[in-house]
Residue, then its C-alpha position, 0 to 999 in steps of 0.5 A: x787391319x794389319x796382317x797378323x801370324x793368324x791371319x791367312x792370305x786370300x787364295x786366287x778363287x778368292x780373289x777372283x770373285x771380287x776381280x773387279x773391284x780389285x782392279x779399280x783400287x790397283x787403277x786409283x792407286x795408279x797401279x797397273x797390269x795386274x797379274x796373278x800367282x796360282x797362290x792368289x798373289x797379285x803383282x802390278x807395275x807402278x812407275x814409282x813403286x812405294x811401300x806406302x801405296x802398299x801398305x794403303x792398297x793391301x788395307x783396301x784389298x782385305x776389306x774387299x775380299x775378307x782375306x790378305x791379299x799379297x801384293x807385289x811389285x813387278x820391279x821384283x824379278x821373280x815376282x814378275x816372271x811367277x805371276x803370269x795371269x791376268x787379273 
């Protein structure tokens, strides 16, 4: 499932909830360090940052958590500094 105009991202209480099982599809994905935004953002460290991987991993997060989760890579600076807590 896509993310429409109508479509609202997940809060981080949302997220929360299901901690667990989001880590374990970051960890299958080879997606590491998990962090958190207070606007329920999500950013990881990979060694080899792909859109693909995005795009696969955002799919799996939405059907876990019922909302888009966001999903970030560290290699963004601003992503990296605002996404603080640990998932």
């Amino acid at each position: 499932m896509g993310v429409g105009q109508a479509e609202r991202a997940a809060t981080a209480s949302e997220v929360r909830v299901h901690a667990e099982a989001v880590r374990d599809v970051l960890a299958d994905a080879g997606l590491r360090e998990p962090r958190m935004a207070d606007d329920g953002s999500v950013v990881v460290h990979s060694d080899a940052p792909s859109l693909l991987v995005l795009g696969r991993v955002t799919t799996q997060l939405h059907a876990i958590v019922g909302y888009h989760v966001r999903l970030f890579f560290d290699s963004t600076p601003a992503a990296a500094r605002w996404a603080t807590s640990p998932l």
